[in-house]
C-alpha positions in Angstrom: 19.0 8.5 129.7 15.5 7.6 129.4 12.6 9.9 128.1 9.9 10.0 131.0 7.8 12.4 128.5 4.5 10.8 128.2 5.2 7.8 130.9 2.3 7.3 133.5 3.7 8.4 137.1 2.7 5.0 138.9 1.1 7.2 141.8 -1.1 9.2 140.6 -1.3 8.3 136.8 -0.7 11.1 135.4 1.7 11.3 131.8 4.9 13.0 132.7 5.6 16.4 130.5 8.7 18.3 130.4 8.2 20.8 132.9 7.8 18.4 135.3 9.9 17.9 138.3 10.4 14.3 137.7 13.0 11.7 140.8 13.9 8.2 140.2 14.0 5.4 142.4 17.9 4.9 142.8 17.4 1.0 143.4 14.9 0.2 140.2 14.8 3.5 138.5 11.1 4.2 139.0 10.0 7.5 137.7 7.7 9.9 140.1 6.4 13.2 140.5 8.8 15.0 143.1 5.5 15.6 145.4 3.6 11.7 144.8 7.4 10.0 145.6 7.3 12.5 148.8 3.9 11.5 149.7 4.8 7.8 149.9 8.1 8.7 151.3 9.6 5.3 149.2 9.5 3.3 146.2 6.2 1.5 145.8 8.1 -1.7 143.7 9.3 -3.4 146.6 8.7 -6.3 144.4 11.6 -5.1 142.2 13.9 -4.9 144.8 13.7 -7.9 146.4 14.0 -9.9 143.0 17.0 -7.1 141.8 15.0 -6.3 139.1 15.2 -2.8 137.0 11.7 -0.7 136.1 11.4 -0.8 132.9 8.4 1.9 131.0 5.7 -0.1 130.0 5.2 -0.9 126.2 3.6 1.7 123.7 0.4 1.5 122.5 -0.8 -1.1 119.8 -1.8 1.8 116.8 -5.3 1.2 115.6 -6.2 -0.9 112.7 -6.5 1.7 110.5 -3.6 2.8 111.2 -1.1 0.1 110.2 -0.1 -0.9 106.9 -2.3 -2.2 104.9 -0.3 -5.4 102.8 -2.1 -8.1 103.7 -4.1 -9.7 100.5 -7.5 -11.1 100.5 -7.0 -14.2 98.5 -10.4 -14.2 97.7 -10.6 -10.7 96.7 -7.8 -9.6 96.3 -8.3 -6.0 98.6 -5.9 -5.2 100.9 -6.3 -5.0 104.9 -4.0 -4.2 108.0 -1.6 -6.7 109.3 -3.6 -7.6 112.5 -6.9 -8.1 110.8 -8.1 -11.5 111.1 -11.0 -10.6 108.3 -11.0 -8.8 104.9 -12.5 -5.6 105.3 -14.1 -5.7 101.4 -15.5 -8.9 101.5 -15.2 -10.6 104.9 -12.9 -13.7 104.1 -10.8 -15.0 106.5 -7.1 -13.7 106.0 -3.7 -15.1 106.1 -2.4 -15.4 109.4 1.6 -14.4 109.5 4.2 -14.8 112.0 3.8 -17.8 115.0 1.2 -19.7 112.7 1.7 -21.0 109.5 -0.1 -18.9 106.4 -4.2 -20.9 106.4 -5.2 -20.8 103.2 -8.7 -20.2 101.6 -10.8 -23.6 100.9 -9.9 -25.0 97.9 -11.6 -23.2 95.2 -10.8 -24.1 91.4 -11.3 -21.6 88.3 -11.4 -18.4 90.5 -8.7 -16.6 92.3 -7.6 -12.9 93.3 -8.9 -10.0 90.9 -6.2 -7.4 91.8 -4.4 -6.2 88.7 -6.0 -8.3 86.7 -8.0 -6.8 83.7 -10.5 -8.8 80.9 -10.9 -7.4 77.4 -13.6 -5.9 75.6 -16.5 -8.5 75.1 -14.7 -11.6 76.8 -16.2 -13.4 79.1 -13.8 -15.6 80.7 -15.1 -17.4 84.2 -12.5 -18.0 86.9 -10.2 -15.1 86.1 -12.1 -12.6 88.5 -13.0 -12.6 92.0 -15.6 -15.4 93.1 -18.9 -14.2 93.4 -20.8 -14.3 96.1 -21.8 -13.4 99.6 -19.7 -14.1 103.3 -21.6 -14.7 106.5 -19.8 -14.2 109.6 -16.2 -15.7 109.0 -17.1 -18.7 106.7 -17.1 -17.8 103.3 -19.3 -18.9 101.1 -18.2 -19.1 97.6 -20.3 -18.8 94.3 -18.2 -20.6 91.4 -19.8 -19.9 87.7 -18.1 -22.6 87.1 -19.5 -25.5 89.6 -15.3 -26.5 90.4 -14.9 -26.9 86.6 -11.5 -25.1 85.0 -12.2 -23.1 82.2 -8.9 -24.3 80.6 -10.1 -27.7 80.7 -10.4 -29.8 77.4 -14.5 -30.5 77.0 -13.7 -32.1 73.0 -11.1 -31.5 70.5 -10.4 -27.8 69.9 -13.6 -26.6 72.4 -12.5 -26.0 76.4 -14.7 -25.6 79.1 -14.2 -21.9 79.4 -15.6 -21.8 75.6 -18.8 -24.1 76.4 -19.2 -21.7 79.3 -19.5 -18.6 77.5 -22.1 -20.1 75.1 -24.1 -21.5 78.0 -24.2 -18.6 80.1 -27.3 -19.0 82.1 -27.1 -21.7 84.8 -23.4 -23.0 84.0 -22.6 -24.1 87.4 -25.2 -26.6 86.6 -24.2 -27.9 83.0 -20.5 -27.2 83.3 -19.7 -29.9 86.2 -22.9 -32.0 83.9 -20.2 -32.1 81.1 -17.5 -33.1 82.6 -19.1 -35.7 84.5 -20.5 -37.5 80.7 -17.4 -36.6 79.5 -15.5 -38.7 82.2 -18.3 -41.9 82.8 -19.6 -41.9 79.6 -23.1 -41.9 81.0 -26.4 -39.6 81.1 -27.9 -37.6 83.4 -31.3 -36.8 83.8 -32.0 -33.3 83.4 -36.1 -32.4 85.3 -36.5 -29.2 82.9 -36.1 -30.8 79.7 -38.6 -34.1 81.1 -40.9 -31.4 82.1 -40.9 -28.9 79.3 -39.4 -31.1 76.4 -39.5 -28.8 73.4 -40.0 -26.0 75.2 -36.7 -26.5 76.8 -34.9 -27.1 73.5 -36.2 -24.3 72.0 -35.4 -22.1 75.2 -31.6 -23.1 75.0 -31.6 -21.9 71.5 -31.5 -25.9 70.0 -33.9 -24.8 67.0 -33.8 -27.8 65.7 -34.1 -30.6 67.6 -36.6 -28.1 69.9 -39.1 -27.5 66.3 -39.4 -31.6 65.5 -40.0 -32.7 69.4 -42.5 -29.5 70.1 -44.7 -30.9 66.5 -44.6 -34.3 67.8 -45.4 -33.2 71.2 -48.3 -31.2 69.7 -49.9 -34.1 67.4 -49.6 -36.2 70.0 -51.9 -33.7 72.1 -54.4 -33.5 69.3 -54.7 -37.2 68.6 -55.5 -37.6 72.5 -58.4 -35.1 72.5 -59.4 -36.1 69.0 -59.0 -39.8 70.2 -61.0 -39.0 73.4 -63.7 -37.0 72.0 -64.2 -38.6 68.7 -63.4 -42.5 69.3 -62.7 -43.3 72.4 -66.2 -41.9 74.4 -68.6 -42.7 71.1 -67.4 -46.3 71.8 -67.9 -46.4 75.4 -71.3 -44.8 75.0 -72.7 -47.5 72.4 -71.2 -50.2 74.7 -73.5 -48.9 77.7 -76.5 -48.6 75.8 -75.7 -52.3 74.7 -75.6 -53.1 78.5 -78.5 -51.4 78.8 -76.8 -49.0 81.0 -79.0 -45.7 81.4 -76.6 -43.0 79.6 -78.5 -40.1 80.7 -77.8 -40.8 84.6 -74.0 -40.5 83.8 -70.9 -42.7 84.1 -71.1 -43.1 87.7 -71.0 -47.1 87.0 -71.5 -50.2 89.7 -69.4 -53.1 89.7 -72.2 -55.1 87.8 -72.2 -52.6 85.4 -68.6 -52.3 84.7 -68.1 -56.4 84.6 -70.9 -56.4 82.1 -69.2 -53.7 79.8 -65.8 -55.5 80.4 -67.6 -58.4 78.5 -68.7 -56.6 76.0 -65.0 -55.3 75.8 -63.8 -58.6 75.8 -66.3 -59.9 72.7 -64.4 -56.5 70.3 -60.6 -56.5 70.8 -61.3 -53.3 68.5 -63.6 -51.9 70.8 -60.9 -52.0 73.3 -58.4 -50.2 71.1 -60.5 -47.8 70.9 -61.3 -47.0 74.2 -57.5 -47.3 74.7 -56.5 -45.1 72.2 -56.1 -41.7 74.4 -54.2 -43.9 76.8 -51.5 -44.8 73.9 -51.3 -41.1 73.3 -50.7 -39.9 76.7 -48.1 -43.1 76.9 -46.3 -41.9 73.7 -46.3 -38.4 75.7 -44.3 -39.7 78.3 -41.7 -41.7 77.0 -40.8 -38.7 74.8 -40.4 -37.0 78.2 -38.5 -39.1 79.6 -36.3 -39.8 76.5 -35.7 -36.1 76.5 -35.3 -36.1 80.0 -32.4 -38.6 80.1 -30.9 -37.3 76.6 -31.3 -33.6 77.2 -28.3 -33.2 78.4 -26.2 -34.8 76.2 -27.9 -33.8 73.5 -27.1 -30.2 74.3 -23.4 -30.5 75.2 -23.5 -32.2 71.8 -25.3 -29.0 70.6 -22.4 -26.7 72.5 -19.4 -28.4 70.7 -20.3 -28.2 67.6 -21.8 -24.3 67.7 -18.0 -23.5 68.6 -16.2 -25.7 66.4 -19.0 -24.1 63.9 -17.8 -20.1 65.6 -14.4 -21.0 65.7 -13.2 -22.1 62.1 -16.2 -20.2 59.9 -14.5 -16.9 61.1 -17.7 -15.5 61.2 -16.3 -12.4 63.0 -12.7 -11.3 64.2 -13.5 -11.9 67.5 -15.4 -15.3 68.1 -15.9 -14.8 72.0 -18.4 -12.3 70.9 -20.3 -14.3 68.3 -20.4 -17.2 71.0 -21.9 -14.3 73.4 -24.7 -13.7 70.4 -25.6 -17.1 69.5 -25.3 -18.2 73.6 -27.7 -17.9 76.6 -31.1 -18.4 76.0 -34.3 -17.0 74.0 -37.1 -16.3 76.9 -39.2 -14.5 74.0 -39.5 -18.7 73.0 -40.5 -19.3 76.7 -43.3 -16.5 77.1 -44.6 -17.8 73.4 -44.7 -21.7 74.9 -46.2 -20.5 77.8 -48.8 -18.8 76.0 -49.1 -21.7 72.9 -50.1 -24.1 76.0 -52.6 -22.3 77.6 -54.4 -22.2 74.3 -53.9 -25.3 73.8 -55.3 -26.7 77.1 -58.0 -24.4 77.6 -59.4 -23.9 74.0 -58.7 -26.3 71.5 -60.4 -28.6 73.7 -63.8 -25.9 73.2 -62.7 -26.0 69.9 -63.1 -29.8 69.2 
């Protein structure tokens, strides 16, 4: 016998309890309140007799969200949500869809996958065993990979992986990591805009002393010579060569184009003369190919720098724990930064005064 307890009577909608007086429909087995089945004096699913069809009680309510079991894993995150979410409640990823459909997975994402249960020891810094970072807008994820798609298991050079590079890195390695691999696999450069644009400064900012000391002097001397050049030879000689014109120094070197074609024939009577009005010009040249040199080397140059730090780590057994002296000698020295920013501004604005 069927349980009416709870069950809307179709008249008056109102949830049967067990105290009330409660008739069925003998043809479909309707339930109704003794008094609504009198005031309609029949059945009100004529439609279910004239098919021969049975009442049946309507289906319970769906229980709320929070209210179901919560197995479904984030494969981003690894939290777990209802069954009939659609999104992750931690982190807003799209979840797997069970039952009718077939599971959708995440977008392909390498070196990162669930955190749950997973746990990283003292001082290790391992990329692509955690959670992704990163932020989800609406239901498209969007994915921050330390890595840039690299796998930290991956073989950079003989004995040093990607994961180890990564760690001495550290700043900025979804930039250099996928820079690697991409040398590694064409054999070819790739310009990198901070070291063109900072040279030495860069070097010395990712901690390649070296290399960073010897461009920085020859980025310095080459400075000097150009204001010594330009101060000392190069406007002296221009000078003299207008007062051979007879070019009125006093009034400045607003020049006509009679003037200029008579000091280009002056110019052209001295090929020395002309060095030496060139001479800042070669500096300022030299400048720039080491900038660019640096520019289309830097990078290489500084996975060269990464390989051989952790070769170097690795088999001095400098400490019993070599992800931690990577983490020391890694990263990068911003004191060096604030001290080349400062170093330039006296050089620009002072020595000049100076000279």
């Amino acid at each position: 016998m069927i349980n009416f307890t709870g069950i809307k009577c179709p008249v008056c909608g109102k949830a049967f309890t067990d105290e009330d007086d409660i008739v069925v429909c003998p043809a479909c087995g309707a339930p109704y309140h003794r008094e609504c089945y009198q005031e309609k004096g029949k059945c009100i699913f004529d439609d279910l007799h004239e098919k021969g069809k049975e009442w049946a009680p309507p289906p319970p309510p769906k229980p709320p969200v929070t209210a179901e079991v919560k197995d479904t894993e984030c494969l981003f995150c690894g939290g777990l949500n209802a069954r009939s979410a659609k999104l992750c409640a931690h982190c807003g990823a799209p979840l797997p869809i069970m039952g009718e459909r077939e599971v959708k997975s995440p977008p392909p994402f390498t070196g990162a996958g669930p955190a749950a249960g997973r746990q990283q020891a003292p001082g290790q810094q391992a990329y692509g065993t955690g959670a992704p970072q990163g932020r989800y807008y609406g239901q498209v994820p969007f994915v921050f990979d330390p890595m840039g798609g690299v796998s930290p298991a991956d073989t950079l050079d003989m004995g040093v992986s990607y994961g180890d590079a990564s760690k001495l890195v550290r700043q900025n390695t979804s930039y250099y990591m996928p820079t690697f691999r991409y040398m590694k696999q064409t054999g070819r450069n790739k310009f990198n805009f901070s070291a063109f644009l900072f040279s030495g400064a860069w070097m010395l900012y990712r901690k390649q002393y070296k290399y960073g000391i010897v461009v920085t002097a020859l980025m310095f001397l080459l400075y000097l010579l150009y204001l010594a050049s330009s101060i000392f030879v190069a406007t002296p000689a221009l000078l003299e060569v207008m007062k051979q014109a007879g070019i009125d120094v006093s009034a400045g070197l607003s020049l006509t184009n009679e003037q200029i074609l008579v000091i280009s024939q002056f110019i052209a009577q001295e090929p020395s003369l002309y060095l030496e009005l060139c001479l800042p010009m070669i500096c300022l040249l030299l400048m720039l190919a080491l900038m660019i040199f640096i520019g289309v080397r830097g990078n290489k140059m500084y996975m060269r720098h990464c390989i051989v730090t952790v070769r170097r780590v690795k088999s001095a057994d400098l400490a019993a724990e070599p992800n931690m002296t990577l983490d020391q000698k890694g990263g990068v020295n911003t004191s060096v930064a604030v001290c080349m920013f400062v170093c330039y501004f006296l050089l620009v604005n002072v020595v000049p005064l100076l000279l």
